[in-house]
N, C-alpha and C positions, 0 to 999 in steps of 0.2 A: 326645349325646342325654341329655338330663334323664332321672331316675329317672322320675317321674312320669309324661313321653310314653312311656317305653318300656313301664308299666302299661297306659297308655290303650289304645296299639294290640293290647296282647295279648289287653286284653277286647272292643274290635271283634272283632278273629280267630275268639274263642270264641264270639263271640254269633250268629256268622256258620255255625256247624257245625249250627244246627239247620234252616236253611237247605234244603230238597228240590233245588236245583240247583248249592249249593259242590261246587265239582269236578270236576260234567259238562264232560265232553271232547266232542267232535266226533271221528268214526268214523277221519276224517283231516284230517290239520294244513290242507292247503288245500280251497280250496271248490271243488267239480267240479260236471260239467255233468248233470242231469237231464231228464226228457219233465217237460216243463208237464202233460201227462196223466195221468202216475204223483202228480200232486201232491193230494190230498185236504184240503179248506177242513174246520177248526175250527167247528162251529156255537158252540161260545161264547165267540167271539175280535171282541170289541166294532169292532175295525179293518178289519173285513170290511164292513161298515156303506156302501156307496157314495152313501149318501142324508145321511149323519153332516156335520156342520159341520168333524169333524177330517179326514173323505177330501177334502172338495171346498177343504178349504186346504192339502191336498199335490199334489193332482192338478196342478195348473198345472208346480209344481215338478218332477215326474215328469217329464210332456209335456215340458216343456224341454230337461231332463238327455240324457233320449233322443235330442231333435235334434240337439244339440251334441253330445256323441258317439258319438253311431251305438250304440248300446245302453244297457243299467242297468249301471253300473259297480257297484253295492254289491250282494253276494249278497244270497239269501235266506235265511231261517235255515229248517229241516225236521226233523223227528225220523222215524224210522221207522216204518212202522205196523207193530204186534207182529201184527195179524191177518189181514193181507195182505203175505207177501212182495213186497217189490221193490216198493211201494207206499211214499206219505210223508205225514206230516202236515203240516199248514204250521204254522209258529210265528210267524214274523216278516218283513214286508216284505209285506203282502197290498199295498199301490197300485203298488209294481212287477211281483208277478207279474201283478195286475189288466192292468195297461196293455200288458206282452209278451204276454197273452191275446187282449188289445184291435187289439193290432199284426201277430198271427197268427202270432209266435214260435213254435216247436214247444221250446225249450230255455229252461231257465235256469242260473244259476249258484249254488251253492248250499251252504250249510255244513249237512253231514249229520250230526244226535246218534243216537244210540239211542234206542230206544222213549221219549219220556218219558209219566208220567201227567197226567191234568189238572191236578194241583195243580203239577208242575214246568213246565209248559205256560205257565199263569198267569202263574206267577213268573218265569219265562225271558223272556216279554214287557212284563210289566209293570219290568223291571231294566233293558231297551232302551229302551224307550218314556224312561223317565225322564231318559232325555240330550237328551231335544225341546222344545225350548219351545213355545206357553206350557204349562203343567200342564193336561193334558190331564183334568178332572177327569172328564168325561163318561165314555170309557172305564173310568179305575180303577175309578169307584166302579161298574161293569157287572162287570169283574173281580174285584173284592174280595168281590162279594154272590154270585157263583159261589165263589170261594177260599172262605168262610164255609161255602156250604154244606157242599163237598164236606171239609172241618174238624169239622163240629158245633159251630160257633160262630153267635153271636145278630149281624148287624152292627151291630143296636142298642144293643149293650151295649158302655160304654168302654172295659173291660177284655179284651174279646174284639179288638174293635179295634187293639188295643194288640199283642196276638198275632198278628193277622193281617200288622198293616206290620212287625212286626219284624225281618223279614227281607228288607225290602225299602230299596232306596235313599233317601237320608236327607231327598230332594226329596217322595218318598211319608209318610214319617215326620211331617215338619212341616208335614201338611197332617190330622192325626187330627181336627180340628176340624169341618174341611169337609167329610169321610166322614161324620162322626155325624149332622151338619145332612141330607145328601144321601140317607142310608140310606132317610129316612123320604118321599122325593120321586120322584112320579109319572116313569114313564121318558120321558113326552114330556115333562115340564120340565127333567127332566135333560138330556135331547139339544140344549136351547134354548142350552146353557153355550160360551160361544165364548174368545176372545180380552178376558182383562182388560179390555182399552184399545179394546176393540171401540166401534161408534158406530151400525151400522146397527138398523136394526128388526127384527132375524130370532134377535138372539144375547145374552148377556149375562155378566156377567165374573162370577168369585170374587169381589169385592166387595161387586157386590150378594148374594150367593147369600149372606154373612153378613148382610145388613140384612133378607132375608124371611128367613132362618132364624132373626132377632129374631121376627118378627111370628108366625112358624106356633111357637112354641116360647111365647109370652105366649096365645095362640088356645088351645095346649093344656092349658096348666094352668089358665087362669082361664074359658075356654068353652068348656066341651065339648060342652056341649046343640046351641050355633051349631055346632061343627065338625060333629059327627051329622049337623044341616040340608043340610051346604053337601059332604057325604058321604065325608067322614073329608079324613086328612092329604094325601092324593095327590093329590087333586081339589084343595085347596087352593094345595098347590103349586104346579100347573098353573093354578090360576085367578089367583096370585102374578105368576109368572112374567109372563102374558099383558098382568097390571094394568101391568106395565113396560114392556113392550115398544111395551104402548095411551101411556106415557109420564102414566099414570094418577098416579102418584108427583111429578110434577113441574109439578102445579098452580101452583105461584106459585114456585118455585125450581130446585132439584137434586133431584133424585130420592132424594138422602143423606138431606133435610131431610124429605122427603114420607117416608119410609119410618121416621125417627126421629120424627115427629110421630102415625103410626099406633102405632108402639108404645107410646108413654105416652098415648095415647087409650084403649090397650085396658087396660092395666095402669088404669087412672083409675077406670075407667069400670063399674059397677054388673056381675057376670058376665051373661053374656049378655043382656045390655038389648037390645031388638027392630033396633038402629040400627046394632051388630056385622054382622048379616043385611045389612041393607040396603046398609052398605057393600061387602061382599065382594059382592054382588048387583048392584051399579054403580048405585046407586039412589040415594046422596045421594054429598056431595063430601068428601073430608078436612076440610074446615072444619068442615063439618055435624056429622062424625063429631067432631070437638075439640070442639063446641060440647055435643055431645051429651054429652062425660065432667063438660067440666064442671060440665053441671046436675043428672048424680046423682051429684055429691059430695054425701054427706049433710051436712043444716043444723048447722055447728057446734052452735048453740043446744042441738039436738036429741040432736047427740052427748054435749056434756054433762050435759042434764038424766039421759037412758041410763045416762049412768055413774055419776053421786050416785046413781038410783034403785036399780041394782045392788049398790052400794059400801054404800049404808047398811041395804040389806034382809041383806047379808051381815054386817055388824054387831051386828045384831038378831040374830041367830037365833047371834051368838058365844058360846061358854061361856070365859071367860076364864080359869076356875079351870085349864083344861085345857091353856093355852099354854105353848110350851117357852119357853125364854127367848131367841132368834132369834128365834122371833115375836112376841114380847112389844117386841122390840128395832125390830122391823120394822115396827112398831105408830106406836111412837114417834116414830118417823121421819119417817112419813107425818103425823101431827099435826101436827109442826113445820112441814110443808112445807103443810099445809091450813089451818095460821096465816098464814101468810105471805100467802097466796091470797086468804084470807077478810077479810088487813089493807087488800089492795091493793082488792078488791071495794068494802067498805065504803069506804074513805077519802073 
């Protein structure tokens, strides 16, 4: 081992101790049998969700496992409940306890911790989760905005973020981008989030969710009056989301192309010009909308005369006895270069 690997893993180790769940053990080494009764559902455990786009693409998978061999082969995970003896929380594996409930099982199999808190809760399942493909964004970012809270942390803020996945798997880590875009997104456009490589009309990948997290991110710095209108960021999202799903985006091409064409429409385009509305409103077309940035680009002509009238009223009113010699120098400059201008004008 190189010097340097052997720094590296020492500072993973350490960065891992501030960690709520390094080193929690299970009560015993194997997983034993419990009452499906004694088991108590997590209300803020996003995997409970039986309506989620993430349950109803395990569920098939479940169902299976079970008829092929005659039970759930993989425990469940549980902690204790500190406030009901002989009672358990659930941590992990809600679509197989679901479906032994579904099957009229009275047992399950089960890896039992000690009490944990909601913050070790979080992290215990969000550390599992992240062995699943695909990135299940809809969940985390449901988790992280509970982890947040129960932290005193902002999700909206980078550096808080930065805090929050730090302790978590490096598949959570390299996704801080897509938490920050999502923090600010209505939870029914959140649940819209399916599979990447998904095709049908109900779902849609990380992909796009960076190409509208262009558009709701240009919306809020350069129209905010429009966002007010159309009733802040959430409702946008939601109304994002849906423009893709209508395949609103894919007027004459890729939806890549329609979602990169809206963004330099808005970025173009005069702050909230009335045609911003009418777009998110479904009232004119992306073309409409491009056609619209173009024509308030102000009149060169117009920018320029603006600017001599500027440039030379500031002139006028210069005390030159007053300038340091940088601005004097700066002065000059600009002459030379309003020579040059004035050569090519004239010629």
């Amino acid at each position: 081992m190189e010097p340097n690997e052997k720094t590296t893993k020492q500072v993973d180790v350490a960065a891992l101790r501030a960690s709520p769940i390094h080193n929690l053990k299970p009560v015993t080494e194997e997983p034993v049998w419990i009452n499906i009764g004694d088991v108590d559902l997590d209300p803020t455990n996003p995997g409970q969700v039986t309506e989620s786009l993430r349950y109803r693409r395990r569920e098939p998978s479940i169902r299976d496992s079970y008829d092929i061999f005659g039970g759930i082969i993989y425990p469940i995970v549980v902690c204790q409940n500190a406030e009901h003896a002989g009672r358990f929380i659930h941590v992990d594996g809600f679509g197989r306890l679901h479906h032994l409930k579904q099957r009229g099982e009275k047992k399950v199999r089960a890896y039992v911790y000690p009490p944990m808190t909601l913050e070790q809760r979080i992290c215990f399942r969000e550390t599992l989760n992240a062995a699943q493909e695909p990135f299940d964004a809809a969940s985390i970012i449901q988790d992280l905005r509970a982890l947040a809270e129960e932290r005193g942390l902002d999700i909206h803020n980078t550096e808080h973020v930065e805090t929050l996945v730090r302790d978590l798997p490096e598949k959570v880590r390299n996704h801080k981008r897509d938490i920050l875009i999502l923090s600010s997104w209505h939870h029914d456009a959140i649940a819209k989030i399916g599979e990447s490589y998904s095709t049908n009309r109900e779902s849609i990948g990380l992909d796009q969710v960076r190409g509208l997290g262009r558009i709701m991110a240009v919306t809020e710095k350069r129209h905010q009056d429009t966002l007010k209108k159309l009733g802040g960021s959430q409702e946008l999202s939601k109304k994002l989301v849906q423009f893709f799903l209508d395949e609103r985006f894919s007027e004459d091409g890729k939806s890549q192309q329609g979602i990169r064409a809206v963004v330099r429409s808005l970025k173009k385009i005069q702050p909230d010009d009335p045609n911003i509305l009418n777009f998110f409103e479904d009232e004119i077309s992306i073309r409409e909308l491009e056609k619209a940035a173009d024509e308030s680009v102000p009149n060169e002509q117009g920018v320029v005369l603006e600017g001599c009238s500027k440039f030379t009223n500031m002139l006028l009113g210069l005390n030159t006895q007053r300038l340091t010699e940088d601005e004097t120098a700066a002065l000059r400059r600009t002459a030379t270069v309003l020579d040059s201008v004035f050569s090519e004008v004239s010629a």
